[in-house]
FILOVEX-457516 format. One record per residue (C-alpha): residue in one letter; x, y, z; residue number from 0; chain. Coordinates in steps of 0.05 Angstrom, whole numbers, padded with zeros to 5 digits. Each point is the difference from the previous one (the first is absolute). Example, Ala and Ser with C-alpha at 12.3 -4.5 7.8 and 13.67 -1.06 7.14 Angstrom:
2
<r><type>A</type><x>00246</x><y>-00090</y><z>00156</z><seq>0</seq><mol>A</mol></r>
<r><type>S</type><x>00027</x><y>00069</y><z>-00013</z><seq>1</seq><mol>A</mol></r>
//
This chain:
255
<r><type>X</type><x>-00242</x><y>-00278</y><z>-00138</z><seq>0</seq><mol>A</mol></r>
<r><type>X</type><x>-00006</x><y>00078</y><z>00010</z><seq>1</seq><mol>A</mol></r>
<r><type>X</type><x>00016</x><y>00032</y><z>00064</z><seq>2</seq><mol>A</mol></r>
<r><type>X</type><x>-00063</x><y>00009</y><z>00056</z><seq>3</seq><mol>A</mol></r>
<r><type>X</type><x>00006</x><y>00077</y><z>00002</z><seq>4</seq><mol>A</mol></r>
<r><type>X</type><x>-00050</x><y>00002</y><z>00063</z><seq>5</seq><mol>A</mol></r>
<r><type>X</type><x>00050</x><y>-00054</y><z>00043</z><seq>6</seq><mol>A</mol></r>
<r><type>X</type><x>00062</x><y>00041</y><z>-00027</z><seq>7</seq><mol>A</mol></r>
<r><type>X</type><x>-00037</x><y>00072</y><z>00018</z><seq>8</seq><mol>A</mol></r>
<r><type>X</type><x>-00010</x><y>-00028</y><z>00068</z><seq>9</seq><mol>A</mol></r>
<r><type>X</type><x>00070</x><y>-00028</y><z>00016</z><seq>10</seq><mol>A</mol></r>
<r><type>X</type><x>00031</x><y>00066</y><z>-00026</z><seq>11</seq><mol>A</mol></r>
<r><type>X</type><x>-00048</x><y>00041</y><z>00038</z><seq>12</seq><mol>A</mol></r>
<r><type>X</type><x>00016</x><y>-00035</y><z>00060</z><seq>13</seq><mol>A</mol></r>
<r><type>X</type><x>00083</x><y>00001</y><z>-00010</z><seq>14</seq><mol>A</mol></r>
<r><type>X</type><x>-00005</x><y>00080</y><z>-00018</z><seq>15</seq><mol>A</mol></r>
<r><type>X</type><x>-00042</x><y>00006</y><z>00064</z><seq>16</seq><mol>A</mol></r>
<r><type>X</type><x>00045</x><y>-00021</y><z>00044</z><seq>17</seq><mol>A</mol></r>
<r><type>X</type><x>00063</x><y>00032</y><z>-00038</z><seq>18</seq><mol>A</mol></r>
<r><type>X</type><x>-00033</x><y>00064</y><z>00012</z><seq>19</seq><mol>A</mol></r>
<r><type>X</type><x>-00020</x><y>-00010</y><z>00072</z><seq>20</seq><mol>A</mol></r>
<r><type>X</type><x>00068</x><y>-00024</y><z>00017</z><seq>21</seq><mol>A</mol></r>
<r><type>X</type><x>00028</x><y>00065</y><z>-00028</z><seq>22</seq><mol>A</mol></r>
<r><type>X</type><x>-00060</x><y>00037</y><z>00041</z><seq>23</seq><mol>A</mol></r>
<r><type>X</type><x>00025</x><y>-00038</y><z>00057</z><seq>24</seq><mol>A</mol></r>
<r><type>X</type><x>00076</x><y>00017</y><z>-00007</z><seq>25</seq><mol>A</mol></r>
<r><type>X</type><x>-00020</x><y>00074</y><z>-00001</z><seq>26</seq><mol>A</mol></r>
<r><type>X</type><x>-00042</x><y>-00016</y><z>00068</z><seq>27</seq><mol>A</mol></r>
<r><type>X</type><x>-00069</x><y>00002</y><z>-00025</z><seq>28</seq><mol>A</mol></r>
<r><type>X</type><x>-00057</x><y>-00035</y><z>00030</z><seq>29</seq><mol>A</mol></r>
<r><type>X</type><x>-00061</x><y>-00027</y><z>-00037</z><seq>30</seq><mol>A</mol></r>
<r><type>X</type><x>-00064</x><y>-00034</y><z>-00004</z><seq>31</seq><mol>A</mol></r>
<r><type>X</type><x>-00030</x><y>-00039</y><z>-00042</z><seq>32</seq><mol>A</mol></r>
<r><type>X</type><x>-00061</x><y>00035</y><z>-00036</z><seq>33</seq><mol>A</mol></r>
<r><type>X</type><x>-00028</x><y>-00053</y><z>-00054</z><seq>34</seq><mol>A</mol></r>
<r><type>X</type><x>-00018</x><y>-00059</y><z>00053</z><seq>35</seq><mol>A</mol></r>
<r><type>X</type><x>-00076</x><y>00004</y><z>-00018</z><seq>36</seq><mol>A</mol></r>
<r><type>X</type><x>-00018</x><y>-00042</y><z>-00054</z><seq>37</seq><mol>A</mol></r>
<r><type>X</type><x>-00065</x><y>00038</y><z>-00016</z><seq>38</seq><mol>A</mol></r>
<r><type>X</type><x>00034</x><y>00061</y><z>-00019</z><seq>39</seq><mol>A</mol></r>
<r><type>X</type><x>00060</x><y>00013</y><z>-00041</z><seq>40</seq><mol>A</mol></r>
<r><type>X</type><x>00043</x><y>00051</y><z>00041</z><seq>41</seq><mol>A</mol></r>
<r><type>X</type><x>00075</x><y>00028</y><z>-00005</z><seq>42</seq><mol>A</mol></r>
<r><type>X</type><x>00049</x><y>-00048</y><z>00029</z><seq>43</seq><mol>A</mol></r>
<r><type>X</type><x>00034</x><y>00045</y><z>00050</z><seq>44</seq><mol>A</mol></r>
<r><type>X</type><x>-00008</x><y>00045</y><z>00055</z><seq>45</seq><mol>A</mol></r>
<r><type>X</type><x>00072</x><y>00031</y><z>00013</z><seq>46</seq><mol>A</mol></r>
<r><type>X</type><x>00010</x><y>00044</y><z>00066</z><seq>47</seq><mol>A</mol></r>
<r><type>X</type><x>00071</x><y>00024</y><z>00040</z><seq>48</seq><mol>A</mol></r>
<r><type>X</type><x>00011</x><y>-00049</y><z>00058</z><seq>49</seq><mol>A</mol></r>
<r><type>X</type><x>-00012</x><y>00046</y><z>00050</z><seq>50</seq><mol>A</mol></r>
<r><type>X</type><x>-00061</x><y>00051</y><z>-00030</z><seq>51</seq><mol>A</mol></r>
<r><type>X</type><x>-00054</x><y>-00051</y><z>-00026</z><seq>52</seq><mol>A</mol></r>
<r><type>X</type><x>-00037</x><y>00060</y><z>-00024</z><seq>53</seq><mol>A</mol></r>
<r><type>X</type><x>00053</x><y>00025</y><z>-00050</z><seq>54</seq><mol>A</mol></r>
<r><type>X</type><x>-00002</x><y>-00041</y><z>-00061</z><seq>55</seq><mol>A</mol></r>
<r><type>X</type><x>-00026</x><y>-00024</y><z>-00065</z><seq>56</seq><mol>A</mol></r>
<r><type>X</type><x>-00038</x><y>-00056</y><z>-00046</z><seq>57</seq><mol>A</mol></r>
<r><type>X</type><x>00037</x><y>-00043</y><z>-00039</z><seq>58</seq><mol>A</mol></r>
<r><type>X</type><x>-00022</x><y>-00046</y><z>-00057</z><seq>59</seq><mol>A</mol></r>
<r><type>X</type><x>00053</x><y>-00032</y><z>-00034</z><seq>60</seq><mol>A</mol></r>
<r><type>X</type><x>-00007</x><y>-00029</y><z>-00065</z><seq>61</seq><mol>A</mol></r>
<r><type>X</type><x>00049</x><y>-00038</y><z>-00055</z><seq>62</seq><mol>A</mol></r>
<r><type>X</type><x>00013</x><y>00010</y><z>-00061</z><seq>63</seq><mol>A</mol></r>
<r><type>X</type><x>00030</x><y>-00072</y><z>-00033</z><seq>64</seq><mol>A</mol></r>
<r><type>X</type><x>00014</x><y>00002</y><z>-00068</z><seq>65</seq><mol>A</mol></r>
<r><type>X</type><x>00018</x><y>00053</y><z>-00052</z><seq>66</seq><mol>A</mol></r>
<r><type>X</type><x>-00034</x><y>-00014</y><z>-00046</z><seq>67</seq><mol>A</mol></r>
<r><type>X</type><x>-00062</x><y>-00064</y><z>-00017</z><seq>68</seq><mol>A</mol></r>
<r><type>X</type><x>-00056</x><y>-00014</y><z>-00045</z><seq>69</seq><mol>A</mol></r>
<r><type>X</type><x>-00064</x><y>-00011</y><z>00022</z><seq>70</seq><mol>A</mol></r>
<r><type>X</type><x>00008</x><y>-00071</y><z>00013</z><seq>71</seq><mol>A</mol></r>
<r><type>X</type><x>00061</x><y>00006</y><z>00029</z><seq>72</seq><mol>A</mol></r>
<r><type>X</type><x>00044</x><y>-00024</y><z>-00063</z><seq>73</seq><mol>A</mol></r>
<r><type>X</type><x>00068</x><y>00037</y><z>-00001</z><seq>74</seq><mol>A</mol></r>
<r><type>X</type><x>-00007</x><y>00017</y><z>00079</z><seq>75</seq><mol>A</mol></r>
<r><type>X</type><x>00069</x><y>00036</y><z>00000</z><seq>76</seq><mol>A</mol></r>
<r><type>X</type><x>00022</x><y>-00010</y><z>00072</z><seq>77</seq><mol>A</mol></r>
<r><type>X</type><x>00050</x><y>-00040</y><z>00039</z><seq>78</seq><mol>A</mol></r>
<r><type>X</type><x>-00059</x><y>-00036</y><z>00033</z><seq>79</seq><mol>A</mol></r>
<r><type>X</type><x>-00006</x><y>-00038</y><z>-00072</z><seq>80</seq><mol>A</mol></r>
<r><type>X</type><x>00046</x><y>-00045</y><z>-00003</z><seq>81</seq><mol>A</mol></r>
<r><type>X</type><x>-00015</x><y>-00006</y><z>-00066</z><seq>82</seq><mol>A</mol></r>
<r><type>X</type><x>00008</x><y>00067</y><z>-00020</z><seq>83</seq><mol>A</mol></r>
<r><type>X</type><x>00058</x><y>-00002</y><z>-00039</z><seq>84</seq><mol>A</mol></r>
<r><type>X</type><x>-00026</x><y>-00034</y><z>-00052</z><seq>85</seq><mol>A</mol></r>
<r><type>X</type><x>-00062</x><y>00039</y><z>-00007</z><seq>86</seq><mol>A</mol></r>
<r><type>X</type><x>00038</x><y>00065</y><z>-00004</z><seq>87</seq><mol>A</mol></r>
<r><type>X</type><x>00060</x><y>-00020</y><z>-00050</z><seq>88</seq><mol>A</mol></r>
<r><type>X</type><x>-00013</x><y>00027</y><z>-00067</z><seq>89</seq><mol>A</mol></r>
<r><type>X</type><x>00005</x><y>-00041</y><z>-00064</z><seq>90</seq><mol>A</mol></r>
<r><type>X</type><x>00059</x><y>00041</y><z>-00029</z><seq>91</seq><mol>A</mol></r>
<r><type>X</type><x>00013</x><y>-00046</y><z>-00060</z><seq>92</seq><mol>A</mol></r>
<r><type>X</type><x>-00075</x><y>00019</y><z>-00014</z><seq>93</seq><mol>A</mol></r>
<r><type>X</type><x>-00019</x><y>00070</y><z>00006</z><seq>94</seq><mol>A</mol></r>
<r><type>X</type><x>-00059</x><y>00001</y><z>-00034</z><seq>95</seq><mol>A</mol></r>
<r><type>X</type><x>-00028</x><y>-00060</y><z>00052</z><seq>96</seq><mol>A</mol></r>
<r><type>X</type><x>-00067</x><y>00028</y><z>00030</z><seq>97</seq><mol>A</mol></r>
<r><type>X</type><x>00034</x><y>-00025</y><z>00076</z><seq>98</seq><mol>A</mol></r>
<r><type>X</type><x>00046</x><y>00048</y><z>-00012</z><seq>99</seq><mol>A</mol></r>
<r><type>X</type><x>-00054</x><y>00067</y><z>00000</z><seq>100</seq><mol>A</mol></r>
<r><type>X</type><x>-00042</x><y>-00035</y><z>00057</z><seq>101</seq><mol>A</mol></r>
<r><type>X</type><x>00059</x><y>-00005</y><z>00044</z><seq>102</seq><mol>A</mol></r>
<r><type>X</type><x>00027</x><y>00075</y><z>-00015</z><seq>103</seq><mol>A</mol></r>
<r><type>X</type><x>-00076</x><y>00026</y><z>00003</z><seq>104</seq><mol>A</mol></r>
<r><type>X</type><x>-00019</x><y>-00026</y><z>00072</z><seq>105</seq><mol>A</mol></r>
<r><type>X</type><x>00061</x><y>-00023</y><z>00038</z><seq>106</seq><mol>A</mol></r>
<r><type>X</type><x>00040</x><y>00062</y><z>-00017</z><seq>107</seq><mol>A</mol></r>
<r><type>X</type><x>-00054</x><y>00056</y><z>-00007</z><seq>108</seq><mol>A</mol></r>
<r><type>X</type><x>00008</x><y>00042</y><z>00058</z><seq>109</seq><mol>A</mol></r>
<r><type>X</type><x>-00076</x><y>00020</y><z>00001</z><seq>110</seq><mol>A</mol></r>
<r><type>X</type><x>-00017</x><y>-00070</y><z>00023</z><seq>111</seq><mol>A</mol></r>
<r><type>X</type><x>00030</x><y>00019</y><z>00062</z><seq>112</seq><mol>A</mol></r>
<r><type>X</type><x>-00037</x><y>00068</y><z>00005</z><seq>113</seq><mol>A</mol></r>
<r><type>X</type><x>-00059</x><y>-00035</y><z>-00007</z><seq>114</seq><mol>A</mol></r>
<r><type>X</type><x>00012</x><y>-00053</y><z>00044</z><seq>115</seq><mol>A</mol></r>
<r><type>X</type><x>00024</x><y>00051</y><z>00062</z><seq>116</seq><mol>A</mol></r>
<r><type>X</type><x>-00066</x><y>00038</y><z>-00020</z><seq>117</seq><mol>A</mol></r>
<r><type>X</type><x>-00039</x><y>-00058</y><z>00018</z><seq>118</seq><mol>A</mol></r>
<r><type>X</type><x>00042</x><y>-00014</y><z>00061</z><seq>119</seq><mol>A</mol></r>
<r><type>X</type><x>-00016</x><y>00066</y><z>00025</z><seq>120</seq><mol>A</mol></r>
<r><type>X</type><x>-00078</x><y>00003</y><z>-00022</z><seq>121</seq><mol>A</mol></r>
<r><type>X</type><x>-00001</x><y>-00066</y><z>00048</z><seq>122</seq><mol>A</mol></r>
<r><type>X</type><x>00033</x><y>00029</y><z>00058</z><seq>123</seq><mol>A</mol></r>
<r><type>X</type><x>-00043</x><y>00055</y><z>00000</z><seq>124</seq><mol>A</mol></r>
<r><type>X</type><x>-00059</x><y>-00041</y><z>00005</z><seq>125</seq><mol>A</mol></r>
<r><type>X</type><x>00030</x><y>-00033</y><z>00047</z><seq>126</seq><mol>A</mol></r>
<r><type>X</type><x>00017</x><y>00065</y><z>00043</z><seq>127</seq><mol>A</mol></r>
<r><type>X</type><x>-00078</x><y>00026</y><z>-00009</z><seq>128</seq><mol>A</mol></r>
<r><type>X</type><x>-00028</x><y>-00069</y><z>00032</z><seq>129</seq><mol>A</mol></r>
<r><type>X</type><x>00044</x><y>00010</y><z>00052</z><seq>130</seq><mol>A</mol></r>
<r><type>X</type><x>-00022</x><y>00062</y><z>00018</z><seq>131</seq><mol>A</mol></r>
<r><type>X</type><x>-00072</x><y>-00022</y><z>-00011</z><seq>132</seq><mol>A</mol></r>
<r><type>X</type><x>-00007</x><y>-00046</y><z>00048</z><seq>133</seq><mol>A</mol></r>
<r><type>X</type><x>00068</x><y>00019</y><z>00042</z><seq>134</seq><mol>A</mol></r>
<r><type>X</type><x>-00007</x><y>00080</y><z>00001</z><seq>135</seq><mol>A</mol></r>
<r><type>X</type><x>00047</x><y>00022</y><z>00057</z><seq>136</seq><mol>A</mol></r>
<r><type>X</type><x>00045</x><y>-00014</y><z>-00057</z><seq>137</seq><mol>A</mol></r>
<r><type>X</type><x>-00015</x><y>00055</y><z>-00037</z><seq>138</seq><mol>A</mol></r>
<r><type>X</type><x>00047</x><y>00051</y><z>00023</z><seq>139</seq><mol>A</mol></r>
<r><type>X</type><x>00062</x><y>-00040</y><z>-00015</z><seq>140</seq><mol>A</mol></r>
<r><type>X</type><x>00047</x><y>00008</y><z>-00064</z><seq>141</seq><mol>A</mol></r>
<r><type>X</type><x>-00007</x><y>-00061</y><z>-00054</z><seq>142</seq><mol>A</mol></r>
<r><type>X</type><x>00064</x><y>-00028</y><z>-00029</z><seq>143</seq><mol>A</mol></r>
<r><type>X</type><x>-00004</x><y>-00052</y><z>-00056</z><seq>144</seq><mol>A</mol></r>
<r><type>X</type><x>00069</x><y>-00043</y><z>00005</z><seq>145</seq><mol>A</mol></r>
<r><type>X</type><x>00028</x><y>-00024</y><z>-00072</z><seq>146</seq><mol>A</mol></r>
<r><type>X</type><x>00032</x><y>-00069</y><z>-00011</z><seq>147</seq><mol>A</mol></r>
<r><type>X</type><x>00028</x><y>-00017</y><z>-00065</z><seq>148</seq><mol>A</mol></r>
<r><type>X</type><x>00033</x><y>-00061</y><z>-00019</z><seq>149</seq><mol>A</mol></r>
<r><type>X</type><x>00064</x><y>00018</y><z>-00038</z><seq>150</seq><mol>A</mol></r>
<r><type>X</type><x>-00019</x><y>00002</y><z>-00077</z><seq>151</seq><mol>A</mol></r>
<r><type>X</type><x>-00057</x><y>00053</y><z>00023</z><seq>152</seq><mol>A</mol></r>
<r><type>X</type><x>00048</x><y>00045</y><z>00038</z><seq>153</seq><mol>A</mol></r>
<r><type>X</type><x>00049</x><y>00001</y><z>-00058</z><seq>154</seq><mol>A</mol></r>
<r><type>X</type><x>-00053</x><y>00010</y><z>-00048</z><seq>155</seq><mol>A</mol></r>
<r><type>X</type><x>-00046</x><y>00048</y><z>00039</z><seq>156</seq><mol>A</mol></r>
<r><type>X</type><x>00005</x><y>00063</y><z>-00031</z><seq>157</seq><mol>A</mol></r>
<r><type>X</type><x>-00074</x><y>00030</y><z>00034</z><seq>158</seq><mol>A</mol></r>
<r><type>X</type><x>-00005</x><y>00072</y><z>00017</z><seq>159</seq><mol>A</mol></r>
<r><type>X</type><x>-00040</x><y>-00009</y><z>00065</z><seq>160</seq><mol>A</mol></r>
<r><type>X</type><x>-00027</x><y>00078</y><z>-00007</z><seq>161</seq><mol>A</mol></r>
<r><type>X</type><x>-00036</x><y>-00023</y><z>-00051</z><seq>162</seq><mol>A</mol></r>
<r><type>X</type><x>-00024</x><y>-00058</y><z>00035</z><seq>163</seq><mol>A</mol></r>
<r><type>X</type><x>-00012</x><y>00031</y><z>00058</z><seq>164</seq><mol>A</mol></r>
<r><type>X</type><x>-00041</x><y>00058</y><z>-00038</z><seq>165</seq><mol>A</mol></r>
<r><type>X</type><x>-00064</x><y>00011</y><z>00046</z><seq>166</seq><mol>A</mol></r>
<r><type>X</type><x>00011</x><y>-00062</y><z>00048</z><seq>167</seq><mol>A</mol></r>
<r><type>X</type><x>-00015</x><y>00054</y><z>00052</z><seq>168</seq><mol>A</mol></r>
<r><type>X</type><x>-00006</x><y>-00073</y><z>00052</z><seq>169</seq><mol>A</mol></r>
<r><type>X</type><x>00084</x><y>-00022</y><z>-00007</z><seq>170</seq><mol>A</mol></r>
<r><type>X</type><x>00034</x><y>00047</y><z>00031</z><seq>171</seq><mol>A</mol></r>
<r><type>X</type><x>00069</x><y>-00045</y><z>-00028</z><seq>172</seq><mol>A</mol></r>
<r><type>X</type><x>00024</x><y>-00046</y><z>-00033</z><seq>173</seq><mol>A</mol></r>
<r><type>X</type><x>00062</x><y>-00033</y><z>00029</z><seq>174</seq><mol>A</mol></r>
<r><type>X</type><x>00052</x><y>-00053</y><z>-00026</z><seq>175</seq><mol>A</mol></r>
<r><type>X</type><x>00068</x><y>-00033</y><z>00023</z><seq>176</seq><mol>A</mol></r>
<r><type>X</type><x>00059</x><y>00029</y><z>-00029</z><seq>177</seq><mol>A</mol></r>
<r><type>X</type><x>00064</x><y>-00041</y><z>00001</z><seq>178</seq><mol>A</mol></r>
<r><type>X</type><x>00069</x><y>00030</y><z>-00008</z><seq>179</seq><mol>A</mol></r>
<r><type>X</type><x>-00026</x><y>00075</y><z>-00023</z><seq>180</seq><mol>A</mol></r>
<r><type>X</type><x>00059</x><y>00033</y><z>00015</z><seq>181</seq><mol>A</mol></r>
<r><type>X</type><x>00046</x><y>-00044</y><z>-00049</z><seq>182</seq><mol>A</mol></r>
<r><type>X</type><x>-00064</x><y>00001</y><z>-00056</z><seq>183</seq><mol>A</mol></r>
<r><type>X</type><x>00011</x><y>00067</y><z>00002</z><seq>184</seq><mol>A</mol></r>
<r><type>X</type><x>00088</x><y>-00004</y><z>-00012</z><seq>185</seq><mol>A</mol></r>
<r><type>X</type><x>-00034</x><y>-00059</y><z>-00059</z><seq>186</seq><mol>A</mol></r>
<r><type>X</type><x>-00039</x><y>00053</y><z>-00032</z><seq>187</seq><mol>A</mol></r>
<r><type>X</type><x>00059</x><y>00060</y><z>-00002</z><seq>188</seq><mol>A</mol></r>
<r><type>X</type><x>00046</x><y>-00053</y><z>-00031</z><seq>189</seq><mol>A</mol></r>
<r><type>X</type><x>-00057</x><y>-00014</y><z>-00046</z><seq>190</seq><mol>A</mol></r>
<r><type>X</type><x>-00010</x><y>00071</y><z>-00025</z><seq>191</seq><mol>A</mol></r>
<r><type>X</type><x>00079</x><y>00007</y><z>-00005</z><seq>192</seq><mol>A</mol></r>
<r><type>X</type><x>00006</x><y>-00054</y><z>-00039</z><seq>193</seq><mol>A</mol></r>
<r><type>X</type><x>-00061</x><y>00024</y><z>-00053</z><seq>194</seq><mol>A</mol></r>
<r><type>X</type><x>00030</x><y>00070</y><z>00001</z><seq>195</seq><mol>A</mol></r>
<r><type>X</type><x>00075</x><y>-00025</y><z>-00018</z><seq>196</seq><mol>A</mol></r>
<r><type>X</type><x>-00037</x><y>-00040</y><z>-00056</z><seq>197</seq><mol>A</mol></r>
<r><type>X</type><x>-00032</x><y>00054</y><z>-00023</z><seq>198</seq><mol>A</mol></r>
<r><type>X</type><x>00055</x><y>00045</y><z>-00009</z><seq>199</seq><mol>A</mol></r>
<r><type>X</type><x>00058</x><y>-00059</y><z>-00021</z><seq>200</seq><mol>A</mol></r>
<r><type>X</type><x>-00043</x><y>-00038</y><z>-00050</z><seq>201</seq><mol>A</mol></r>
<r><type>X</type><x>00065</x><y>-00008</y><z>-00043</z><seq>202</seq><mol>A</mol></r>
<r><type>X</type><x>00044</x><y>-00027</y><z>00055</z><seq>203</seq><mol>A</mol></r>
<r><type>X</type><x>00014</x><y>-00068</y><z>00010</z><seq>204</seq><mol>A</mol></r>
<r><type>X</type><x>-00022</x><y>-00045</y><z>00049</z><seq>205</seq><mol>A</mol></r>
<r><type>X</type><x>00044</x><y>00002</y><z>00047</z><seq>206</seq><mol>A</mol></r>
<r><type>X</type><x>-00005</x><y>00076</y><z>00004</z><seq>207</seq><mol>A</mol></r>
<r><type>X</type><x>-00042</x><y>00000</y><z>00055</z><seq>208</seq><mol>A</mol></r>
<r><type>X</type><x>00045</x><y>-00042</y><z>00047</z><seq>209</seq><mol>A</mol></r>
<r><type>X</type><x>00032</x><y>00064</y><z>00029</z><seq>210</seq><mol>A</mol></r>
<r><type>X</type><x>-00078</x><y>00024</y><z>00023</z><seq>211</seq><mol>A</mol></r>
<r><type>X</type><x>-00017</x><y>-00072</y><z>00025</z><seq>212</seq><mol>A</mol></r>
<r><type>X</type><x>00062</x><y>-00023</y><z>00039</z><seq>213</seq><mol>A</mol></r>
<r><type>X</type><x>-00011</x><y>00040</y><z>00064</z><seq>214</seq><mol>A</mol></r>
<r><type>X</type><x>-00073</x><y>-00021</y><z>00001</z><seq>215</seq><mol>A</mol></r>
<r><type>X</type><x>00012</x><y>-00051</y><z>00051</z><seq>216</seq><mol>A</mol></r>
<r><type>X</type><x>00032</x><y>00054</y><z>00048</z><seq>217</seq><mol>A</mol></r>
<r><type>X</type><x>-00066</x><y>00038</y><z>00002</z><seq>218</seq><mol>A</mol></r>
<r><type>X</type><x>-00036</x><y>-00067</y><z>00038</z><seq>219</seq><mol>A</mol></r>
<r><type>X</type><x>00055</x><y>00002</y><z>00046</z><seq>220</seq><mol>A</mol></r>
<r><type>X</type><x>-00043</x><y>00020</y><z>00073</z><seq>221</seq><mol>A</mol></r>
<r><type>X</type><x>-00068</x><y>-00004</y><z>-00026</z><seq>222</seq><mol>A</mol></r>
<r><type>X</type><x>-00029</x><y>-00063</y><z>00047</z><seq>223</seq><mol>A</mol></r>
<r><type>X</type><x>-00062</x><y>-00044</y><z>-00019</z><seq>224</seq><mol>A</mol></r>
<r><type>X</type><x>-00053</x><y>00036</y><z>00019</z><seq>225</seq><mol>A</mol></r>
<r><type>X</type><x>-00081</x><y>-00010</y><z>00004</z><seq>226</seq><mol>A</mol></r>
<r><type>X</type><x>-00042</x><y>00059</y><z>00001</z><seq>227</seq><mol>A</mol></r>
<r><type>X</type><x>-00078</x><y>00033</y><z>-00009</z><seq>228</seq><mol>A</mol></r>
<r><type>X</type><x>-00002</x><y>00029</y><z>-00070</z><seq>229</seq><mol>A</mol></r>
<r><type>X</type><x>-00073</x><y>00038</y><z>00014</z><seq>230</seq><mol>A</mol></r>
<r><type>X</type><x>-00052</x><y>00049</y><z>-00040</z><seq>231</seq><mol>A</mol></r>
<r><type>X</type><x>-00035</x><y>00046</y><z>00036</z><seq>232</seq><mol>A</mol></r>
<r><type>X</type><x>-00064</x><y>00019</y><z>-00026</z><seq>233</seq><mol>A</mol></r>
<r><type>X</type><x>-00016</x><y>00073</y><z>00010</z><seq>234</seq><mol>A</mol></r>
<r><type>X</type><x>-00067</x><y>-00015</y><z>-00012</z><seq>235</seq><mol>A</mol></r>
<r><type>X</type><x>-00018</x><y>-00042</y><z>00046</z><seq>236</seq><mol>A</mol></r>
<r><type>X</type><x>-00054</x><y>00012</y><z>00057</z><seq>237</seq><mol>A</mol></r>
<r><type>X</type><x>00055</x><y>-00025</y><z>00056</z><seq>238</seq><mol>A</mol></r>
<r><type>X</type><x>00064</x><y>00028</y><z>-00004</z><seq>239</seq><mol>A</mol></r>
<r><type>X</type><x>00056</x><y>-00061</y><z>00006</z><seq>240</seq><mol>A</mol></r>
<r><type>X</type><x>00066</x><y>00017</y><z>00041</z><seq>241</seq><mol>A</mol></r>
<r><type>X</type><x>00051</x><y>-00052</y><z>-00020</z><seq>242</seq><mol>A</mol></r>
<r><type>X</type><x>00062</x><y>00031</y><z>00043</z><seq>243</seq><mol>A</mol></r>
<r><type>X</type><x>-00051</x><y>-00016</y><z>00064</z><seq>244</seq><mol>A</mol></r>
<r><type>X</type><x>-00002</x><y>-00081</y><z>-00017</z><seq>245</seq><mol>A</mol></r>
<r><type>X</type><x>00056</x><y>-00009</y><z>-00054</z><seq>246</seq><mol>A</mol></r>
<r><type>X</type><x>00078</x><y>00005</y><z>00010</z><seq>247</seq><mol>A</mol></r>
<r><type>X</type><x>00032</x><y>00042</y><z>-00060</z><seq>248</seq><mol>A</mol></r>
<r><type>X</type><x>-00057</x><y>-00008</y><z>-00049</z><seq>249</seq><mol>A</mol></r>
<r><type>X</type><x>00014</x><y>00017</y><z>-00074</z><seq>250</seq><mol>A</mol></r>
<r><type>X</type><x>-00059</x><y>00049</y><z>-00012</z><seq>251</seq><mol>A</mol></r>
<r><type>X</type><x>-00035</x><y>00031</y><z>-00061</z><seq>252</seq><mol>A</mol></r>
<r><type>X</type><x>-00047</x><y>00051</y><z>00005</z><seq>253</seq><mol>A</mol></r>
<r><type>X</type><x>-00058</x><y>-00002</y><z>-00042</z><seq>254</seq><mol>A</mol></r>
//
């Protein structure tokens, strides 16, 4: 039996609301909820400071749950499937098995995922248009569309949201949950280390590199857990989006 992608959309979308609300809350925010009519699809969210209602911004969060599915939902690569394991483990002893391309062509091709966040975003801007159809004191507020990924798209996403972005003049950012940046960031230096003493000891032996490696541990030493706003700004977007106002220590990319 295949898994009900609707149900598991919901329940997701309902966990990654509240995980981003109760981050929104930590940092002393205030909302509403938006999307309570059931004639109208609107944004989820209206975020304001606790004490200045008037300064503030829409919010639509949406998920992202696999990385990587076919149509029907075979080979849903996500930790929601509790199946996945088997649909994603390639028939090594067979390489020239035909599961073997479908897997590497859809769960591991990062343009699924650029397509799917397009589609994501095309929906939250109709979303943001009907609400300023029939609700349009909202109009002069900033839209921010909030990302959730499960974990196999967030290793796997490998989007360029400029691209994405390209002529959404409505978002004015996109916005995800960063955990740990600080010690992704010592992660990748070791990383690039490592490739460049590879590149230039090819001969060496293997346990050349334990000199390079053996302080590595050292450089975590201080760095706490730590969860953060990792947000794109869109500079062209009608309604200009000020994440220092609403966010503590955002991670931000100009775009």
């Amino acid at each position: 039996m295949g898994i009900n992608k609707q149900n598991l959309m919901t329940k997701v979308g309902e966990e990654y609301e509240n995980k981003i609300t109760g981050v929104f809350k930590k940092y002393g925010l205030k909302w509403e909820n938006l999307d309570k009519e059931k004639k109208h699809r609107m944004p989820d969210l209206y975020v304001y400071i606790k004490d200045n209602k008037k300064q503030g911004f829409i919010c639509e969060i949406k998920s992202i749950i696999s990385g990587g599915s076919l149509e029907s939902g075979k080979y849903l690569l996500s930790t929601r499937n509790p199946k996945f394991m088997e649909h994603i483990t390639l028939d090594l002893d067979n390489p020239d098995n035909p599961k073997n391309k479908e897997i590497m062509e859809y769960n591991y091709n990062s343009k699924n995922l650029e397509k799917n966040l397009e589609e994501k975003l095309n929906e939250a801007i109709q979303q943001y248009e009907s609400l300023i159809k029939h609700k349009p004191e909202y109009k002069h507020y900033p839209f921010v569309v909030a990302i959730c990924e499960d974990f196999y798209a967030e290793i796997l996403n490998l989007y360029n949201p400029k691209e994405i972005l390209n002529n959404r003049q409505e978002i004015s950012a996109v916005i995800r949950l960063e955990k740990n940046y600080e010690q992704k960031q010592v992660s990748k230096q070791h990383l690039k280390e490592l490739n460049e003493y590879f590149k230039n000891h090819r001969k060496n032996s293997k346990n050349s590199s334990e000199e390079l490696v053996k302080n590595w541990e050292k450089d975590y030493e201080g760095i706490p857990d730590t969860v953060r706003f990792k947000v794109w700004l869109n500079s062209k977007a009608k309604m200009k989006f000020k994440p220092r106002e609403f966010l503590k220590n955002p991670i931000i990319n100009y775009l």
